[in-house]
C-alpha positions as CSV (number, residue, x, y, z in Angstrom):
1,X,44.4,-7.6,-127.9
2,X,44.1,-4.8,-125.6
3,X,45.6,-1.3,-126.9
4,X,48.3,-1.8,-124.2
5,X,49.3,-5.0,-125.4
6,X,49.2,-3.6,-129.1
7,X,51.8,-0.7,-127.8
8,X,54.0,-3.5,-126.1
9,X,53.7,-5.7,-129.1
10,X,54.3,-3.5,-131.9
11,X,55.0,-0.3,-131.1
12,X,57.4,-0.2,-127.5
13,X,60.6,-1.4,-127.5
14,X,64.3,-0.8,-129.2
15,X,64.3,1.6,-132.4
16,X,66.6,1.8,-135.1
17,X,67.7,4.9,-137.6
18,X,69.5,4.7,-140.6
19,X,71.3,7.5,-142.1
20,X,72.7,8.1,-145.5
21,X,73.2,9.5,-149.1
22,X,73.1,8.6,-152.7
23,X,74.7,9.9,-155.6
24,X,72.5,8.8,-159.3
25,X,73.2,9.4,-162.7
26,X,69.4,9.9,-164.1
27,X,67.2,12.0,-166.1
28,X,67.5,15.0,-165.5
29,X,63.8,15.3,-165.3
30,X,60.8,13.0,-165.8
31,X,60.6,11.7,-168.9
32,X,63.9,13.6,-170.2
33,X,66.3,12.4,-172.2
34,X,69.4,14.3,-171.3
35,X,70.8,12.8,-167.6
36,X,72.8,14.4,-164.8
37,X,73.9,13.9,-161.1
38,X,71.1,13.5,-158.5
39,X,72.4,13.7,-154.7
40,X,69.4,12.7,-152.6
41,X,69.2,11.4,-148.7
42,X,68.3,8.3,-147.5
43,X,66.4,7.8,-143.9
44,X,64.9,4.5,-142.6
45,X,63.2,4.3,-138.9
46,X,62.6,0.8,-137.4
47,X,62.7,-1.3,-134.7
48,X,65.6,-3.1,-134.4
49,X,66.0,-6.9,-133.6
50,X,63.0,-7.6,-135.4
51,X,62.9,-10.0,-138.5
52,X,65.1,-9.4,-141.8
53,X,65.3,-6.6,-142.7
54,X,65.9,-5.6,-146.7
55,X,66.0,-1.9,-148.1
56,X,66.4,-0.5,-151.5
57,X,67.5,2.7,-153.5
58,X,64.3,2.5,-154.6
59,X,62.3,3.1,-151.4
60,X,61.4,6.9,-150.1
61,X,62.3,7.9,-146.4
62,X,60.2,6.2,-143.9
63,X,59.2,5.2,-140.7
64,X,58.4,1.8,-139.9
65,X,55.8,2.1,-136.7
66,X,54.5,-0.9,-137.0
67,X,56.9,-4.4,-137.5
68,X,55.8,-7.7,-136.8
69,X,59.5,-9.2,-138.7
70,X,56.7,-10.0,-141.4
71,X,54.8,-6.9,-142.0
72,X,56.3,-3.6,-141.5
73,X,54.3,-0.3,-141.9
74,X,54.0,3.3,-141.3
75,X,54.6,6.7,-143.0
76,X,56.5,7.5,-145.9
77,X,57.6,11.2,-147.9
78,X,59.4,12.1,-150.7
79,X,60.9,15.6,-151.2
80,X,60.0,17.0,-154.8
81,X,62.6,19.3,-156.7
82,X,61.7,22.1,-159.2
83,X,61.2,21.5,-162.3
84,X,62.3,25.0,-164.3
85,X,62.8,25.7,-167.9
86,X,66.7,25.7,-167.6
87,X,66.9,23.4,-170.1
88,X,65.9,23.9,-174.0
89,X,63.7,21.3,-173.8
90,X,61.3,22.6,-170.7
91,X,61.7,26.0,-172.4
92,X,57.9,27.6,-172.6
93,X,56.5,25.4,-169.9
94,X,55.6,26.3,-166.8
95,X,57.9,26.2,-163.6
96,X,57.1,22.8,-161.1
97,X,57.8,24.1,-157.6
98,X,59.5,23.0,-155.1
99,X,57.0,20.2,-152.8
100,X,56.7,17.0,-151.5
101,X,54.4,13.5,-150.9
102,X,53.4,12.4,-148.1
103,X,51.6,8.9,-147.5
104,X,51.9,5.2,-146.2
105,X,54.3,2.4,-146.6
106,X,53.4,-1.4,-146.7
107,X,56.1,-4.2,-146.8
108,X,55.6,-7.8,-146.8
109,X,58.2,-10.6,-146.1
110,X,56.1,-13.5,-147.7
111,X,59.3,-15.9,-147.2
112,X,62.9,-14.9,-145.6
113,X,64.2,-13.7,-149.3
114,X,61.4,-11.7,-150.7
115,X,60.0,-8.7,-150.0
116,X,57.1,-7.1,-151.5
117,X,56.4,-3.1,-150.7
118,X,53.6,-0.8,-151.6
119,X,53.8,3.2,-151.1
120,X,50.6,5.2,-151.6
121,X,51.9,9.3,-151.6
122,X,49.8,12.7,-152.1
123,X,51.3,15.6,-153.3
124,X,52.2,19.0,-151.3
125,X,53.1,22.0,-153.2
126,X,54.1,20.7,-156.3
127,X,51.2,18.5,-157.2
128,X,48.4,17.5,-155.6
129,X,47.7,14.2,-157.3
130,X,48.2,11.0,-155.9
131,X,51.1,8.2,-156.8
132,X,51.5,4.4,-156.0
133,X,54.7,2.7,-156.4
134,X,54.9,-1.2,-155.9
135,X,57.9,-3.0,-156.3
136,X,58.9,-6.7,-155.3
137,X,62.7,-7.5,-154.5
138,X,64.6,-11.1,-153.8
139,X,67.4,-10.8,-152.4
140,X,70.4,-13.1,-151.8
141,X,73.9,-12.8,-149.4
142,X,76.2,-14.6,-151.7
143,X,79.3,-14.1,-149.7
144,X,80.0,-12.6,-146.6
145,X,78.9,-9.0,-146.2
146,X,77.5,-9.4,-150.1
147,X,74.2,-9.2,-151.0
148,X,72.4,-9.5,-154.8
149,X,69.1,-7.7,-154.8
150,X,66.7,-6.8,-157.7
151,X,63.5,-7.0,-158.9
152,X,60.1,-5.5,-160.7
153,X,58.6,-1.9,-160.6
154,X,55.1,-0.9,-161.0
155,X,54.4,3.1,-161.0
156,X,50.7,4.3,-161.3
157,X,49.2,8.5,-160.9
158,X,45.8,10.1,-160.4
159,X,45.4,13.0,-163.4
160,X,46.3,15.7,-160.8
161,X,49.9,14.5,-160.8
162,X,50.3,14.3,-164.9
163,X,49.3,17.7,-165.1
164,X,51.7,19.0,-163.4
165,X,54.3,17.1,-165.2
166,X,53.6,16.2,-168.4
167,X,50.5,18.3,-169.8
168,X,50.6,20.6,-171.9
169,X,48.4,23.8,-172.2
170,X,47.3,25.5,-175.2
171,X,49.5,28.3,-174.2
172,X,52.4,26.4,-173.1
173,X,52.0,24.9,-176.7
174,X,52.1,28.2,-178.2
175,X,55.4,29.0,-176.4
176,X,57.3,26.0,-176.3
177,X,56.5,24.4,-179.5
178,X,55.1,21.6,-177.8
179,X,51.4,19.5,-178.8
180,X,48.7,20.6,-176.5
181,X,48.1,17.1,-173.9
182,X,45.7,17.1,-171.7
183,X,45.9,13.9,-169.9
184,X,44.1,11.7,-167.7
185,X,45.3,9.2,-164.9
186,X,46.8,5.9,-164.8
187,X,49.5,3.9,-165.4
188,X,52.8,5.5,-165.1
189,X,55.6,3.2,-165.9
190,X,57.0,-0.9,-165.7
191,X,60.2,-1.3,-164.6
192,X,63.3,-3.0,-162.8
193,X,65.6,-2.6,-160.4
194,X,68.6,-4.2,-158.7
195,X,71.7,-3.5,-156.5
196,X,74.7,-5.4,-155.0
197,X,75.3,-4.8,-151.5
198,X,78.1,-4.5,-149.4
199,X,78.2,-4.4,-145.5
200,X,81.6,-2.1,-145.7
201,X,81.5,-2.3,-141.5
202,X,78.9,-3.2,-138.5
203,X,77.6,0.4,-139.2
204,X,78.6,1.1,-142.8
205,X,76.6,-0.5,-145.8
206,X,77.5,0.5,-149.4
207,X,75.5,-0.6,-152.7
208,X,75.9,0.2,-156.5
209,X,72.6,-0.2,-157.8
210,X,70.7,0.5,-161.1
211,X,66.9,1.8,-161.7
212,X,64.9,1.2,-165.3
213,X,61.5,2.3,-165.8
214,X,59.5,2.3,-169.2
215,X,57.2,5.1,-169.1
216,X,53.5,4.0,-170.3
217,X,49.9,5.2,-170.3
218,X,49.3,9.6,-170.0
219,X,53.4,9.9,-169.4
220,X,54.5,7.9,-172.3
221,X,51.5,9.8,-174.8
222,X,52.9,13.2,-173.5
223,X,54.1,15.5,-176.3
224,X,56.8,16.1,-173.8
225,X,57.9,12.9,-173.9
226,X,57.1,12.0,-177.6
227,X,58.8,15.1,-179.0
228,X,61.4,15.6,-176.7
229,X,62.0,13.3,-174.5
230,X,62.0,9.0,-174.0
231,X,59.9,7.0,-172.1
232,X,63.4,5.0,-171.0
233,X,64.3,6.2,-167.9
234,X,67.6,4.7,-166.4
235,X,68.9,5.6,-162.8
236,X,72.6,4.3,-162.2
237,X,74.5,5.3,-158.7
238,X,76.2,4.5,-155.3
239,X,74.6,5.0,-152.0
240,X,75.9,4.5,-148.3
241,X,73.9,4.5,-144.9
């Protein structure tokens, strides 16, 4: 295929954005026990008329530059909030600034009802490790304008990334209270998600969905979490686009 075709093919054509917001109930930092209210945007770009399309709470802002109605790719980001000691628990560690990830998206519509999606991220500012998040979703429109979505989680991070959020220095230690952890990279966490769906108007889509991850590998072994905190980690809210 010629580059011009490829542009006509893939790229060309009628686009699509979706706007919104969601309001969680979650911890209120990783691996923390105590929970509070997490506003956050939600942004998808696409073509439109191509294929079914399926999103979920659980997928980052992106843009879908390529979309064949099977395979849909392109770049994805994820905005990173501070992490300060304003809580008893983070009190004696060391401030997490403000950042980002920045990466690439791949989903896959194997058959009409499934779809299967891979992000691959790097940190900016607040990390500079590197996270995967896979997750697999079937979904089902019930009724009219209802839809049942939900499915498994898989979380993994390069050492760069636990560092920043879950190691603990010998001084930190000293002045939190904390066990030194030093750890490595791996798996991050197993988990599940789902969310019912409802297409409120032609432009308006509203879900109530619910987000559970079981911290494993450096995270869960983190005095942080051991001591302090839990490796559940449950996200309930409501979004709109």
């Amino acid at each position: 295929m010629t580059p011009a075709g490829f542009w006509d093919r893939y790229i060309a054509g009628g686009w699509s954005l979706s706007l919104g917001a969601q309001a969680g109930f979650g911890p209120r930092y990783e691996g923390g026990r105590a929970m509070n209210f997490q506003p956050l945007p939600l942004v998808s770009l696409g073509r439109s008329g191509v294929g079914p399309a399926f999103t979920s709470q659980n997928d980052n802002p992106g843009f879908g530059l390529f979309d064949d109605g099977v395979i849909r790719a392109g770049p994805v980001g994820k905005l990173l909030f501070e992490r300060n000691g304003s809580t008893d628990h983070l009190r004696g560690l060391k401030s997490v600034p403000w950042g980002g990830e920045a990466g690439v998206f791949v989903e896959l519509y194997p058959v009409s009802w499934m779809r299967l999606r891979t992000e691959v991220r790097h940190g900016i500012g607040a990390h500079h490790g590197v996270v995967a998040d896979l997750a697999a979703d079937a979904f089902h429109d019930f009724a009219p304008n209802w839809r049942i979505s939900g499915g498994p989680r898989l979380s993994l991070a390069s050492r760069s990334y636990y560092q920043a959020y879950y190691g603990v220095s010998l001084g930190e230690a000293i002045t939190s209270g904390l066990s030194p952890y030093s750890p490595g990279g791996g798996l991050k966490s197993i988990g599940v998600g789902g969310a019912l769906t409802w297409k409120t108007t032609d432009k308006i889509t509203t879900s109530a969905f619910a987000e559970y991850s079981r911290l494993m590998g450096p995270a869960a072994q983190s005095s942080l979490v051991r001591e302090r905190g839990s490796r559940d980690q449950l996200m309930l809210g409501l979004s709109a686009t």
